[in-house]
VEXDREN-2710 file (C-alpha; in Angstrom, 1 decimal):
% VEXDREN-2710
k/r/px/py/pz
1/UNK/63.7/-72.6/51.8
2/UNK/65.4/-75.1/53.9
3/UNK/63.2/-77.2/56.5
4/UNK/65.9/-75.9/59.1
5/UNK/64.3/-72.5/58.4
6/UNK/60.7/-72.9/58.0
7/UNK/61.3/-74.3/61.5
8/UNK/63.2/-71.2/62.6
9/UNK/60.1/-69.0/61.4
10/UNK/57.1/-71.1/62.9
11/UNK/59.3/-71.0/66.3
12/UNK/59.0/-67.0/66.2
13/UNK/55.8/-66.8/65.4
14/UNK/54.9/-69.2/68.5
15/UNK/56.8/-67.1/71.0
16/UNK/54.4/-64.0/69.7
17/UNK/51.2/-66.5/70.2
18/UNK/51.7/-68.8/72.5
19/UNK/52.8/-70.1/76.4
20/UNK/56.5/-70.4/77.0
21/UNK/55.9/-74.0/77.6
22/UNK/54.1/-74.6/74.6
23/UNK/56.7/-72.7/72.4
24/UNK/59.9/-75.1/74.3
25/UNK/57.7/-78.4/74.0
26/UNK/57.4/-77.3/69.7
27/UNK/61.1/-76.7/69.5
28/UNK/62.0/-80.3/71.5
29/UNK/59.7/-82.6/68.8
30/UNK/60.8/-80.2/65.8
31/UNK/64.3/-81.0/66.5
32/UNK/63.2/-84.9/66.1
33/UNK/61.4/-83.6/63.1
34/UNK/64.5/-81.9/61.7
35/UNK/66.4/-85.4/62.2
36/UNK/63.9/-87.6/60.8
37/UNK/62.9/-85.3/57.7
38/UNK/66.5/-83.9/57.0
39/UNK/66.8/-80.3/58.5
40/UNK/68.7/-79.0/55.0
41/UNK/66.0/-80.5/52.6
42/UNK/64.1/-77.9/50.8
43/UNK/60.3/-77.5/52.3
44/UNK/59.1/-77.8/48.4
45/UNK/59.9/-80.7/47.6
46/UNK/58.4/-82.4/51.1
47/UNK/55.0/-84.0/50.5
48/UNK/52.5/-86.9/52.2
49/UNK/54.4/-89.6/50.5
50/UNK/58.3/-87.9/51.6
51/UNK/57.0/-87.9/55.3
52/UNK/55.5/-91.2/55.4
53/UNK/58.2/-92.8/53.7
54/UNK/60.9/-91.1/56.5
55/UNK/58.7/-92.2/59.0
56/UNK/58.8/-96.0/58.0
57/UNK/62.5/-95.7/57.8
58/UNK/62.6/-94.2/61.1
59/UNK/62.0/-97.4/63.2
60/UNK/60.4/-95.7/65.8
61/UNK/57.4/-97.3/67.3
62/UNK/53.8/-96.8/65.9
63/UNK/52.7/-94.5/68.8
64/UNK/56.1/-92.2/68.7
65/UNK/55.4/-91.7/64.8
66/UNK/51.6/-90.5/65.4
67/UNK/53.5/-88.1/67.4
68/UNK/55.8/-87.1/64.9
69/UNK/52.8/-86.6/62.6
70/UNK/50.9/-84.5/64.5
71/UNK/54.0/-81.7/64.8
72/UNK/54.7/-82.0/61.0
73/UNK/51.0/-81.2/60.4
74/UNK/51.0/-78.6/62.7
75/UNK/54.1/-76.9/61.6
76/UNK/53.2/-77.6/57.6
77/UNK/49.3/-76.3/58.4
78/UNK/51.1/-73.1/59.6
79/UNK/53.3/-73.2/56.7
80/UNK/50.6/-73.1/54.3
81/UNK/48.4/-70.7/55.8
82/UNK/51.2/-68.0/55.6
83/UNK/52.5/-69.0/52.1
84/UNK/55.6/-70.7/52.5
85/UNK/54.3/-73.8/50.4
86/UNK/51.9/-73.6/48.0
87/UNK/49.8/-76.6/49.3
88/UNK/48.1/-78.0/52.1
89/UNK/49.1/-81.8/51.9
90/UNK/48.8/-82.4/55.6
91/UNK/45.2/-84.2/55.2
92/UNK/46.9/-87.4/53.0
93/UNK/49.1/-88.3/55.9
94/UNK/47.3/-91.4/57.8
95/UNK/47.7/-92.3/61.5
96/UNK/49.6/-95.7/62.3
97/UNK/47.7/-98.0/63.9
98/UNK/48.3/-97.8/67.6
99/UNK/50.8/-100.7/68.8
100/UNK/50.8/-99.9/72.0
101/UNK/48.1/-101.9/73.7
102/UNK/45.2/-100.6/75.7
103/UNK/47.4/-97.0/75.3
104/UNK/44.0/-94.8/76.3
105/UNK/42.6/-97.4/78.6
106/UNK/46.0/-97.6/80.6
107/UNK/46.3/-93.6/81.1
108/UNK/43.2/-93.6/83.4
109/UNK/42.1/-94.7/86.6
110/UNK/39.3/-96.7/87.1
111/UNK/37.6/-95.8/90.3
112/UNK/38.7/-99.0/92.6
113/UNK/42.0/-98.6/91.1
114/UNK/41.8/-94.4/92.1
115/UNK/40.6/-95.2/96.0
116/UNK/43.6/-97.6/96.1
117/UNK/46.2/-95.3/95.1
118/UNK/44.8/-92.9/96.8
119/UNK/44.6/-95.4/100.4
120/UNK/48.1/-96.1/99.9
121/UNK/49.7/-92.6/99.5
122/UNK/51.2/-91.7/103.2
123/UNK/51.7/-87.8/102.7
124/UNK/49.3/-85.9/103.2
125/UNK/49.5/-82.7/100.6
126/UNK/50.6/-85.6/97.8
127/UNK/47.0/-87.1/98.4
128/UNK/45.1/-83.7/98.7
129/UNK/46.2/-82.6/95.6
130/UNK/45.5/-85.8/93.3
131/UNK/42.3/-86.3/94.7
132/UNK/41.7/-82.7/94.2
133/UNK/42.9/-83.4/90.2
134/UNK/40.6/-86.5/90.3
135/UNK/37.8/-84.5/90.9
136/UNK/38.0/-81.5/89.3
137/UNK/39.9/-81.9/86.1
138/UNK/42.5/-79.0/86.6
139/UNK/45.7/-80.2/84.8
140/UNK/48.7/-80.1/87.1
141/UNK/49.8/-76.6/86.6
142/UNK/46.9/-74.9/86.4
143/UNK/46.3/-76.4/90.0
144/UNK/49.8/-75.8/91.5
145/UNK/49.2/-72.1/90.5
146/UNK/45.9/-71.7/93.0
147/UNK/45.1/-69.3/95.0
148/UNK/42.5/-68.7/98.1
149/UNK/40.6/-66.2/96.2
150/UNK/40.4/-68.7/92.9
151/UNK/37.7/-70.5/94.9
152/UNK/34.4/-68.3/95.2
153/UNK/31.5/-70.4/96.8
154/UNK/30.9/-73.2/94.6
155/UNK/32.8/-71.8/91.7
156/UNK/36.4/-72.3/90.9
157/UNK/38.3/-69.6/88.7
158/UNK/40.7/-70.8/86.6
159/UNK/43.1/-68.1/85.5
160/UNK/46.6/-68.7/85.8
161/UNK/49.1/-71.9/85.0
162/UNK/52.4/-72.9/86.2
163/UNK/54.6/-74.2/83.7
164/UNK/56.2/-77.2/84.1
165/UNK/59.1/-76.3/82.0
166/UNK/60.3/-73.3/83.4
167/UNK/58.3/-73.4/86.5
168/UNK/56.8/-69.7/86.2
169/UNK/53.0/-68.7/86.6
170/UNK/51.4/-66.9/83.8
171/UNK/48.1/-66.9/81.5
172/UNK/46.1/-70.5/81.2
173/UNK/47.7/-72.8/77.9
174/UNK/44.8/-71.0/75.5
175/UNK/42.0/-69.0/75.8
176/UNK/39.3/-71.9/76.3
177/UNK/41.6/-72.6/79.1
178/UNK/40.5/-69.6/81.1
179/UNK/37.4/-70.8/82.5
180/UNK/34.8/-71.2/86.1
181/UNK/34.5/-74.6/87.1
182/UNK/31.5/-76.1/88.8
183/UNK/32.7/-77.1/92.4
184/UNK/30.5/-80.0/92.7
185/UNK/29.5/-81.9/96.6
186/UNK/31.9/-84.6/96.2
187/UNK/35.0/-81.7/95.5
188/UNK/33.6/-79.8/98.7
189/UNK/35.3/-82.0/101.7
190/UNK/38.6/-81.8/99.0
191/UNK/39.0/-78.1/99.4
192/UNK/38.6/-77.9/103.2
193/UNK/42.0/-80.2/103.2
194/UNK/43.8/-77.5/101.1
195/UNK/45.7/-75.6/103.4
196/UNK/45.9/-71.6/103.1
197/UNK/48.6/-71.6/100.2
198/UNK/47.1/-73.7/97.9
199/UNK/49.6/-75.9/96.7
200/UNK/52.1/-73.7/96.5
201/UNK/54.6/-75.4/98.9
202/UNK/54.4/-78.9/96.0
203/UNK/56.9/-79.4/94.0
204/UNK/55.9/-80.7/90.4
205/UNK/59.0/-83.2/90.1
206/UNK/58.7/-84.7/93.6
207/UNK/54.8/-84.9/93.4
208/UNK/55.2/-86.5/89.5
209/UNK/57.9/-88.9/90.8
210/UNK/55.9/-89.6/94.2
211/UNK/52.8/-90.6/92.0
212/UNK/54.4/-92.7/89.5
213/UNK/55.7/-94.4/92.0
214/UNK/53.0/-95.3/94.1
215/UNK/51.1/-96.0/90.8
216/UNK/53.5/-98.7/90.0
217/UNK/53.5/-100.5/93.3
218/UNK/49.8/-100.1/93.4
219/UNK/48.3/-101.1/89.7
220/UNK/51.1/-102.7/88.1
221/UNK/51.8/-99.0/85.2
222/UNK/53.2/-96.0/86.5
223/UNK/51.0/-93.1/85.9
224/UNK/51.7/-89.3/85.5
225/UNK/49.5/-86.1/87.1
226/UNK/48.1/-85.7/83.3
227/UNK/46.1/-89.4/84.1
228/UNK/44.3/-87.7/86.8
229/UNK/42.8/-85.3/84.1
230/UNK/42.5/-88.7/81.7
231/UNK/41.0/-90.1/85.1
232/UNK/38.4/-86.8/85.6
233/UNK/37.2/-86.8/82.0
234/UNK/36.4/-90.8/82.3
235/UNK/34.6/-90.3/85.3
236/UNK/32.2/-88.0/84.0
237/UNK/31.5/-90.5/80.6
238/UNK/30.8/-93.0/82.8
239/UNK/28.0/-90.7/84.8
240/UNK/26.5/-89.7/81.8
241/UNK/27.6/-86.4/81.6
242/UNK/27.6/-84.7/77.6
243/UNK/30.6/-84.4/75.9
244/UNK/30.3/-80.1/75.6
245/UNK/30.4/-80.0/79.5
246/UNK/33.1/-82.4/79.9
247/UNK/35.2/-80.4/77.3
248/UNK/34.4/-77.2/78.6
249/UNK/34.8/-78.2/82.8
250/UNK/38.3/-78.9/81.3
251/UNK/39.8/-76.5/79.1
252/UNK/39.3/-78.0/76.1
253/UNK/40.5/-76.0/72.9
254/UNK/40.0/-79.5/70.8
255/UNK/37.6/-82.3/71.6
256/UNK/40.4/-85.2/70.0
257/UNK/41.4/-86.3/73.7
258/UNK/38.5/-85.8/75.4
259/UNK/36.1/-87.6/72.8
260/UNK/38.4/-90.2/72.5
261/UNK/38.4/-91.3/76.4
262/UNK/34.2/-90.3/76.3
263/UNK/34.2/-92.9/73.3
264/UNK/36.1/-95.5/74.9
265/UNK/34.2/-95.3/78.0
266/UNK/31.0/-95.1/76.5
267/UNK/31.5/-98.1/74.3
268/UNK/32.9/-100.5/77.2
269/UNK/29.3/-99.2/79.1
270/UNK/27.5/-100.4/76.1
271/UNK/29.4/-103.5/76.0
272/UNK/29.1/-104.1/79.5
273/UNK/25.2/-103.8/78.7
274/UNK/25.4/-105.9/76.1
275/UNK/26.8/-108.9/78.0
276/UNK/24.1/-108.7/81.0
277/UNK/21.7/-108.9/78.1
278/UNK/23.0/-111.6/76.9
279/UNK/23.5/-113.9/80.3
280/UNK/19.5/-113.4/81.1
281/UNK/17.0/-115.2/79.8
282/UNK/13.4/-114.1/79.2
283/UNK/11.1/-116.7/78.9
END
């Protein structure tokens, strides 16, 4: 079976299972896949060492190959699991180290650097609704796809998302994304500047361009809606809040992203502690 069809097969199978998006987001990194691996190259003869050494020979930066990697394991995991290789090989592929400095640090807001960009931004419903993401962790869509009767007293119902890729509204990315959220007192003044239709009038490509924009002229890095949820998740760390409710709040099917921000933030706390330690003296 050629790698051209095993791809074919997984691509069917994830327009039975999953989100539109998520299916057109598989098929645009499989095609890379398909370039970089060989699309006619038999799926039984691919292995750890065949990927890695494509990889190398790729030339692509470190970051854009950890990409790669994590489609090939998840198209190759699937493969296994329904017999089309006899083997699991997926766990001997490593990670390249990450070349692309201060990558997690840089997709975040700090909260001086949030109140700035935020200070700066001149329209109205652009400001509303990254605030809004700020504080309450939605990812774009899901918030773009709000309703009036989403918000019941202090709770927020997630339910519905708007995909970015073909711009229609339908069910939440996965099932852990279908959730209440906690409307907590610093959300509250938020919600009485969203007007009666949500944010239904936003486009996603003006907003996205409008931010990244601002961003830039504000902290030196453009920055895309998806910080904001970086930004939300960071936040909470930093107040002490457990990794479980953080995950949960955001829709979390997988803890990788989420405990690797709560890690980073948690660490720079400790080494913030460390230092005062360190500049006081005792006796």
């Amino acid at each position: 079976m050629s790698l051209k069809s095993l791809v074919a097969a997984y691509i069917a199978f994830q327009r039975a299972h999953v989100t539109p998006q998520t299916v057109v987001g598989d098929q645009n990194a499989l095609k890379a896949v398909l370039r970089i691996l060989g699309e006619d190259t038999d799926v039984s003869t691919i292995d750890a060492r065949y990927v890695s050494g494509k990889l190398d020979a790729s030339g692509e930066p470190n970051t854009t190959k950890n990409y790669r990697l994590k489609h090939i394991k998840k198209l190759f995991r699937w493969a296994y699991s329904f017999d089309y290789i006899p083997a699991d090989w997926t766990g001997k592929l490593k990670k390249y180290k990450d070349d692309e400095k201060a990558r997690r640090e840089f997709k975040y807001l700090e909260p001086d650097e949030l109140r700035a960009v935020l200070s700066e931004m001149k329209i109205e419903k652009y400001k509303v609704l990254t605030e809004f993401l700020a504080l309450s962790g939605l990812r774009v869509g899901e918030a773009l796809a709000l309703k009036k009767d989403d918000f019941d007293g202090r709770t927020l119902h997630v339910r519905r998302t708007l995909s970015l890729v073909t711009y229609e509204i339908g069910e939440p990315k996965t099932s852990e994304s279908r959730r209440d959220i906690h409307i907590q007192t610093e959300l509250l003044p938020v919600l009485g500047r969203i007007p009666d239709d949500c944010f239904a009038g936003i486009r996603y490509p003006a907003y996205n361009k409008y931010l990244k924009e601002t961003t830039l002229r504000v902290l030196g890095r453009a920055l895309s809606p998806h910080s904001l949820r970086h930004t939300h998740v960071s936040l909470l760390a930093a107040a002490g809040v457990p990794l479980e409710v953080i995950s949960h709040r955001c829709g979390h099917s997988y803890y990788d992203v989420t405990r690797e921000i709560y890690l980073h933030v948690t660490q720079k706390m400790k080494d913030r502690d460390a230092a005062i330690l360190d500049s006081i003296r005792l006796l």
